[in-house]
C-alpha positions in Angstrom: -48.5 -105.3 39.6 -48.6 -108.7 38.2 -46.0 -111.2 39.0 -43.2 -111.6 36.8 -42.7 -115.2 36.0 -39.0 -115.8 37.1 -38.0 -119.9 37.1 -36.5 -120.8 40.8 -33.3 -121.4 41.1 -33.5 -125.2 41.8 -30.2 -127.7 41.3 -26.8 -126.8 40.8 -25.9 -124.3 39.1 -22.2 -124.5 36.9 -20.1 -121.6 36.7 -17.2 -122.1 34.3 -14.4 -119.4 34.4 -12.4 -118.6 31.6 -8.9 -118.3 33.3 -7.5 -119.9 36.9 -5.3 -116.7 37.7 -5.3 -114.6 40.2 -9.0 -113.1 40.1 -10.7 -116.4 39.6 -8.7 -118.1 42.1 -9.7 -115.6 44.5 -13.5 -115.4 43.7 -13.7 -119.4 44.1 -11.4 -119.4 47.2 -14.0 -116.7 48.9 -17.3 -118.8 47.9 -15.7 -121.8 49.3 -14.7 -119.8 52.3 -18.2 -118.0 52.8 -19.7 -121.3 52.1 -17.8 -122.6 55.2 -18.9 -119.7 57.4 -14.8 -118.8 57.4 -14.8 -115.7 55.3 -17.5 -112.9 54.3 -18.7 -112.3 50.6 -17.6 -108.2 51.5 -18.6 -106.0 48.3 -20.8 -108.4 46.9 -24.5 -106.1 46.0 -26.7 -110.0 45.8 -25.3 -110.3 49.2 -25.2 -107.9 51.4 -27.1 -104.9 49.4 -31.0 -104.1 50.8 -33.5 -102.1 48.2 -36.7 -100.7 48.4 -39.6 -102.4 47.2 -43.1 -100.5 47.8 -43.6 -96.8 48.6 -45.2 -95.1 51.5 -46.6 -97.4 54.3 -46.0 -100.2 52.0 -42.4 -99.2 52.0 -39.7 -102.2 52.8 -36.3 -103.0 52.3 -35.0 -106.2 51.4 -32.0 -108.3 50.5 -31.6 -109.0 46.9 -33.0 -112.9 47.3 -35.8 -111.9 49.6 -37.0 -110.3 46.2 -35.9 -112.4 43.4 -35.2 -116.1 43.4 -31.1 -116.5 43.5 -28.7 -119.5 43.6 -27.4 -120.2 46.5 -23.7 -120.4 47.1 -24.0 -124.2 48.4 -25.8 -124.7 45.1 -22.4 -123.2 43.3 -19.9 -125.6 41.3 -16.9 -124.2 40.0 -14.7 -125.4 36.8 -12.1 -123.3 34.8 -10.5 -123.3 31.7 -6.8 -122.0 31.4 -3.0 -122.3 29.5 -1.5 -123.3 33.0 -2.3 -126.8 34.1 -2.1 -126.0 37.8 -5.4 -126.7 39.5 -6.8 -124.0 41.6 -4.9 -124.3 44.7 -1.8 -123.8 43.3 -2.8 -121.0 41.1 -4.2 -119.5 44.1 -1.0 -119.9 46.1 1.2 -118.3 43.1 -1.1 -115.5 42.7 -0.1 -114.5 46.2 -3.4 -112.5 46.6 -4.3 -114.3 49.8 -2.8 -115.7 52.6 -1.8 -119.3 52.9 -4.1 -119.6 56.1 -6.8 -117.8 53.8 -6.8 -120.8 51.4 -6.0 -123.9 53.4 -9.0 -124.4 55.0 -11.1 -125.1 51.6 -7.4 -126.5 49.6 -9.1 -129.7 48.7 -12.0 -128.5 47.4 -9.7 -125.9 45.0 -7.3 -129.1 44.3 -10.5 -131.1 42.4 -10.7 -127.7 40.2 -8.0 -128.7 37.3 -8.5 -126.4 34.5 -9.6 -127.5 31.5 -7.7 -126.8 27.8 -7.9 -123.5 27.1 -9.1 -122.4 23.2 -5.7 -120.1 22.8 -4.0 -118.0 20.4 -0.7 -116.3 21.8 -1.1 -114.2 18.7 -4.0 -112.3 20.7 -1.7 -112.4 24.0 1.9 -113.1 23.3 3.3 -112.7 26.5 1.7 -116.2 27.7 3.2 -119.0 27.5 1.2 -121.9 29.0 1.0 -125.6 27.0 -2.5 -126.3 28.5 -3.9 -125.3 25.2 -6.5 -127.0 22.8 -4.9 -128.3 19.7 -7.4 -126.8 17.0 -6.8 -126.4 13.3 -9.6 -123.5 13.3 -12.0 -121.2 15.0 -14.8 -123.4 14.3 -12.9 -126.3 15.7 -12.4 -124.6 18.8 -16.3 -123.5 19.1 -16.9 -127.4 18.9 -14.1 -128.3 21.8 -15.3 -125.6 23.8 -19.2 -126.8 23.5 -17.7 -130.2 24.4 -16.4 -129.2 27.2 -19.5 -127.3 28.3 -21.7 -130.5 28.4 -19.3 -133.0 29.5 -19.0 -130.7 32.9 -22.6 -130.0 33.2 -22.9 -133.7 33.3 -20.5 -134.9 35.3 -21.3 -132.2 37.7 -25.0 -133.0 37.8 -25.9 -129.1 36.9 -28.9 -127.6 36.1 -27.9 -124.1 34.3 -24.5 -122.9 34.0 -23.1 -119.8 33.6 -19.9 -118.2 31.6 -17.8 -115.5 32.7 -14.4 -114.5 31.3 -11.4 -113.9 34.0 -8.2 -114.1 31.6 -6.3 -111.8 30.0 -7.2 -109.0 27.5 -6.5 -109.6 24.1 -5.2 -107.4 21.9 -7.7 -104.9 19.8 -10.2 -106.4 17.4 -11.7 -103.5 16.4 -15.2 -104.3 15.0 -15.3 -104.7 11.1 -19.1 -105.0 9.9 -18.6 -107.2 7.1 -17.6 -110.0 9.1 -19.1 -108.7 12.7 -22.5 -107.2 11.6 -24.4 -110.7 11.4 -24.2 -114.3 12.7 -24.4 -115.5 9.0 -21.0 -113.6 8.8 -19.1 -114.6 11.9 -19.9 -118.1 11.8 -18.2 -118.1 8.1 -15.6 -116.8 9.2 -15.1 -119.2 12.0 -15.5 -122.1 9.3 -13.3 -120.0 7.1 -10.6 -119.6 10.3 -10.1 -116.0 10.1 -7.9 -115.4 12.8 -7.7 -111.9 12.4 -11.1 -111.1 12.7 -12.0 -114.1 15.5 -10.6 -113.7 19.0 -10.1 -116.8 20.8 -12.8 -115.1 23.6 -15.4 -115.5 20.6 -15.3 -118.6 20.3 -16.1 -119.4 24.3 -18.8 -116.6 23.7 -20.6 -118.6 20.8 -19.9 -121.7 22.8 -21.5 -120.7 25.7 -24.9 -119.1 24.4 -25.1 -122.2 21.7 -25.2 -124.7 24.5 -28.1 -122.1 26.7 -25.3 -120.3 29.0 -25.4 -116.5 29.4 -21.6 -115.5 28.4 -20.2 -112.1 30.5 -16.9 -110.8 29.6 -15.3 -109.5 32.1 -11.8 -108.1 29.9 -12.4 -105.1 27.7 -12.5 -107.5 24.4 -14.6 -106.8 22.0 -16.5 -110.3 22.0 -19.4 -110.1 22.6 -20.1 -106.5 21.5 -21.2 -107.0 18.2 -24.2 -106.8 16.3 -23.2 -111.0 15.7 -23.3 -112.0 18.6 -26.7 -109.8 19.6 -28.4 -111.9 17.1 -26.9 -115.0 18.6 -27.9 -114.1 22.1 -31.6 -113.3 20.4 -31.6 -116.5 18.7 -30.6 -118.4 21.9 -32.9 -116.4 24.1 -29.4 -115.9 26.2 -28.4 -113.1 28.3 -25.0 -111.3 27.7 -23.0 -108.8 29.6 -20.0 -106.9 28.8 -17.1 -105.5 29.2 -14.3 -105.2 31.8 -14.8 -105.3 35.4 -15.2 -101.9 37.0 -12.7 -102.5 39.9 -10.8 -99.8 41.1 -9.8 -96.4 39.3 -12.8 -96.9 37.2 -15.0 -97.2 39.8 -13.9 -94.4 41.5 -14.1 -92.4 38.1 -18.0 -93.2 37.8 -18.8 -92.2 41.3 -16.4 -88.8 41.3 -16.8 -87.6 38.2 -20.8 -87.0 38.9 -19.5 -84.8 41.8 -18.2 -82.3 39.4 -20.9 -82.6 36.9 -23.5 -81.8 39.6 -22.0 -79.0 40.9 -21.3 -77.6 37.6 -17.4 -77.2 38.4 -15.0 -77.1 34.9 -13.0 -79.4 33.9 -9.3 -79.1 32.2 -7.9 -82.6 32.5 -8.2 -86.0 34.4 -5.0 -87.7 34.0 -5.2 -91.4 35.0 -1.9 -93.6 36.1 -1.9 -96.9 37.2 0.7 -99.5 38.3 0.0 -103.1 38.9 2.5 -106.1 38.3 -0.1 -109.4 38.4 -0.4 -111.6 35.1 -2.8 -108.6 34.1 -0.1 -106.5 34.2 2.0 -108.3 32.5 -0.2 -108.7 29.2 -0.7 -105.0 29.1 2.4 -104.1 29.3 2.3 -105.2 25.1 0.4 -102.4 23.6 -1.7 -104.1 21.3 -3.1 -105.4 24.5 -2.9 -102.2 26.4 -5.0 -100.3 23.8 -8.2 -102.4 24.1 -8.4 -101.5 27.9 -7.6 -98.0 27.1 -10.6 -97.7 24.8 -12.5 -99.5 27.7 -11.4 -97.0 30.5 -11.3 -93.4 28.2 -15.1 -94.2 27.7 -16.3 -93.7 31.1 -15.2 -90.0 31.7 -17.0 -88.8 28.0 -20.2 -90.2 28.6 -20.7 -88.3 32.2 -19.0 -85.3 31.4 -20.2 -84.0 28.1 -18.9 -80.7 26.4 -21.8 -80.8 24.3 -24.2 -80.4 27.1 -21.8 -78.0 29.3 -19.5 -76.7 27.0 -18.1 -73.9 29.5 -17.5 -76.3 31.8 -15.7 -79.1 29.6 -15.4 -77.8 26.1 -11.2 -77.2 27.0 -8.2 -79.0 27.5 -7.0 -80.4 24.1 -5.2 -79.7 21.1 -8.6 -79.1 19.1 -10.2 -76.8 22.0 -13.2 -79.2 22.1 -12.9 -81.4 24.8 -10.8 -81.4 29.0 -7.8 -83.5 28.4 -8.1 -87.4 29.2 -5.0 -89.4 29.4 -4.6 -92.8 30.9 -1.8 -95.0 31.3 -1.0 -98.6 33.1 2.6 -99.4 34.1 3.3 -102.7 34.7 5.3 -103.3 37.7 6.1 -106.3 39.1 7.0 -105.3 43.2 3.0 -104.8 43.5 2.0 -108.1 42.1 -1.7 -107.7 42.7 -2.1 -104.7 44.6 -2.3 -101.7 41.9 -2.4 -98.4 42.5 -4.3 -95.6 40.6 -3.4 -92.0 40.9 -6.1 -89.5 39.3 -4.9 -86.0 38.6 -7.5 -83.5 38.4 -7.5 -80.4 37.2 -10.6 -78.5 37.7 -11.9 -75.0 37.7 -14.3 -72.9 39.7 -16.0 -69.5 39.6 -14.8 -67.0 37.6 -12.1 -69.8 35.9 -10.1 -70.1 39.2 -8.2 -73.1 38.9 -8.0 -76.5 41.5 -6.9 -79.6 42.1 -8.0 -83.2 43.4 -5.7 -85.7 43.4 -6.9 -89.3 44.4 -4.8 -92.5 45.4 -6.4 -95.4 45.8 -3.6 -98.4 46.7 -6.5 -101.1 46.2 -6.1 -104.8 45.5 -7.5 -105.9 42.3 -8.4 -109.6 42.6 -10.2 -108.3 45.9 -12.2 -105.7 44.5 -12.8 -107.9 41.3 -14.0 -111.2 42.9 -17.6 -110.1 44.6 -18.4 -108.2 41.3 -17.8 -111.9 39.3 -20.6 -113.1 42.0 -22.9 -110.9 41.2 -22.2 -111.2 37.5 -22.9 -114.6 37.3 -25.8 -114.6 40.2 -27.8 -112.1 38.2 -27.0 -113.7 34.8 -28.1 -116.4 36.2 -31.6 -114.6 37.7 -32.2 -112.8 33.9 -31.6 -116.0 31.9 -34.4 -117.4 34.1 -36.6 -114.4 34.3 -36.5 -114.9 30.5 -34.3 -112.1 30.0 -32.1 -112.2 26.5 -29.3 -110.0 24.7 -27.4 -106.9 26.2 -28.2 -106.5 30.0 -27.6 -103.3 30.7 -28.6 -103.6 34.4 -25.8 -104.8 34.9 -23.7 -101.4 33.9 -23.0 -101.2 37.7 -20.0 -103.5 37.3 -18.2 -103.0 33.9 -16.3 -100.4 32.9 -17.5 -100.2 29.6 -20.9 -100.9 28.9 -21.9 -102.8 26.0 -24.8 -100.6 24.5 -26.6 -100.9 20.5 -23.3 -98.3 18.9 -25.4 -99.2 15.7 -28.3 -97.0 16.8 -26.1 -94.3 18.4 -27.3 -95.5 21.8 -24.8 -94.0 24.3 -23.8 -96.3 27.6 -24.9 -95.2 30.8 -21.3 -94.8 32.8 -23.1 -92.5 35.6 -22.4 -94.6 38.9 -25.4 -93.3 40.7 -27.8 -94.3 37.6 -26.5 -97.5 37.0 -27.3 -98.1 40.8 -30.8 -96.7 39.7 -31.0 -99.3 36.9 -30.0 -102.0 38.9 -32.4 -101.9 41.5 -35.1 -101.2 39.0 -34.3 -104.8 37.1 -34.4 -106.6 40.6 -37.8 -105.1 41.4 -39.1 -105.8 38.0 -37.8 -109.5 38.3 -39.5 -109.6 42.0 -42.8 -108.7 40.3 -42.8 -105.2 42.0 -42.8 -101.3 40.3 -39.7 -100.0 38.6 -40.4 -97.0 40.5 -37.4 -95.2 40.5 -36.0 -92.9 37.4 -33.6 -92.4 35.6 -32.9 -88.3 34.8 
């Protein structure tokens, strides 16, 4: 096969974080650590994860950047944007997600990380408070400050590419609205126009971003950058976009599970989800305007794998309407667990002959954790698809967000299958390493 054409990853590359809380304080505390040789990148896939490239005697297996050219994480420079002043040491330190000897060792380098103003309307998360904030009359100004700020780093931090990924809080519901949504033409008028109603703060560091050649990932459930808009602006820029919500923990484990009882064509009566977590997170969706854009994100998974249409013995039940299992999920936010959540699945399947079971799972995980090697790899292979000439949705990256952007326009459906999305991953990498996609997709 011929090789694909993938620019190396030479100079610096910028990574610029939308939010200094708890998950972005720990991603950049473990990069700085790793870099040091005093910590190990565990969980991240562009790390650790080895594929197959070839078949037969040809057959090997290799590390991500033994196949494609990735940045290095000595080539890495962080900057942050965020309504609390406090650099990144001591927004690491108040997170409490790791240990004071955990973050010591690299505290000067997290010190010289003072987040920028952030482009913020407590209208889309009234629960924060901070008075690090831009003062903009409108969206559009915002767009401007926010490009600003993008060139003014990549200068004075000598970078080659950068790359933005969105760590703050989730914003409260924008559901999508055509007329203003359904082309750039539109959502840039109604920037100028400063229709806050319709234009998230998150848009704004989206359109920001792509303008001034960065791919954008949004790593909240927002609706950002899933519109037909901001397709065309990723087009237009020949950008790379990614979207939405990190796939940490109950989510995760809902991908991988819930193919166990589709393959071995077990019934399903109801999947009831809890989770408690009491970080910042929390704390935002604990308003629930906020709450219901994650539950949109995390009800999605479950349909999409397990589909009455297809089965409808097995999950054509459960509901009011007799058409569907029952799906039900709820966060509490409770502040004893800071950052270490808990998720409780209830499952209520059923076997031969309509004999009923149960699984019950409990995973007591830590979010920031499990979130912080899945922002590596995020921006890492962003990074690798913007210069592999990649542009618009990447749905290779599926593997780590909860809810997959995907064209809704077309009636495209997301892939939420755990196992495919693994499939699809490793396909992109070989592609980009100028070997066969040999591996399908069922």
């Amino acid at each position: 096969m011929e090789q694909t054409i993938v620019k190396p990853a030479e100079g610096k590359l910028g990574i610029m974080v939308v939010g200094c809380g708890a998950v972005a304080t720990t991603y950049m505390t473990g990069v700085f650590m790793a870099r040091k040789g005093l910590a190990k990148p565990v969980g991240s896939m562009t790390q650790y994860d080895k594929i197959r490239i070839g078949r037969g005697a040809d057959k090997k297996y290799l590390h991500y950047k033994d196949i494609v050219p990735l940045a290095d994480l000595k080539d890495i420079v962080f900057g942050t944007w965020d309504v609390y002043p406090q650099n990144a040491y001591q927004a690491a330190m108040y997170a409490e997600v790791l240990k004071e000897k955990d973050i010591n060792p690299v505290r000067e380098e997290l010190e010289k990380i003072v987040p920028m103003k952030a482009a913020f309307d407590k209208n889309y998360a009234k629960r924060l408070d901070g008075d690090n904030v831009k003062d903009c009359k409108t969206r559009w100004e915002m767009v401007e400050a926010l490009r600003q700020d993008i060139r003014d780093f990549k200068a004075e931090n000598d970078c080659s590419r950068i790359v933005v990924i969105w760590a703050a809080s989730t914003e409260i519901y924008v559901p999508v609205d055509m007329q203003i949504h359904g082309t750039l033409a539109s959502l840039e008028a109604a920037m100028k126009a400063d229709d806050r109603q319709h234009i998230a703060p998150s848009m704004c560091y989206a359109y920001a971003a792509l303008t001034e050649g960065a791919p954008f990932i949004m790593g909240a459930p927002n609706t950002t950058v899933d519109i037909p808009a901001m397709w065309e602006l990723a087009e237009q820029t020949r950008m790379p976009i990614a979207g939405k919500d990190f796939k940490t923990g109950q989510t995760l484990v809902k991908s991988g599970f819930a193919p166990i009882i589709g393959t071995r064509c077990l019934g399903l009566n109801g999947w009831f989800s809890t989770n408690i977590l009491g970080n910042r997170d929390g704390l935002v969706l604990d308003e629930p305007a906020n709450f219901h854009t994650k539950e949109v994100s995390k009800l999605s998974t479950l349909e999409t794998i397990l589909k009455p249409e297809d089965q409808p013995d097995l999950y054509g039940h459960g509901n009011d309407e007799d058409t569907q299992y029952y799906h039900k999920v709820r966060i509490n936010y409770y502040p004893p667990r800071n950052d270490n959540k808990e998720g409780w699945d209830n499952i209520d399947i059923f076997g031969w002959m309509g004999y009923p079971m149960q699984i019950k799972i409990n995973f007591l995980c830590r979010d920031s954790i499990l979130a912080a090697p899945l922002l590596l790899d995020l921006c890492l292979l962003s990074d690798l698809a913007a210069r592999a000439g990649r542009y618009g949705t990447q749905r290779f990256l599926s593997f780590f967000l909860k809810a997959p952007m995907h064209d809704y326009t077309k009636g495209e459906e997301p892939v939420n299958h755990l196992y495919q999305q693994y499939t699809m991953l490793k396909n992109a990498i070989r592609e980009m390493g100028g070997y066969e996609a040999d591996e399908e997709i069922d």
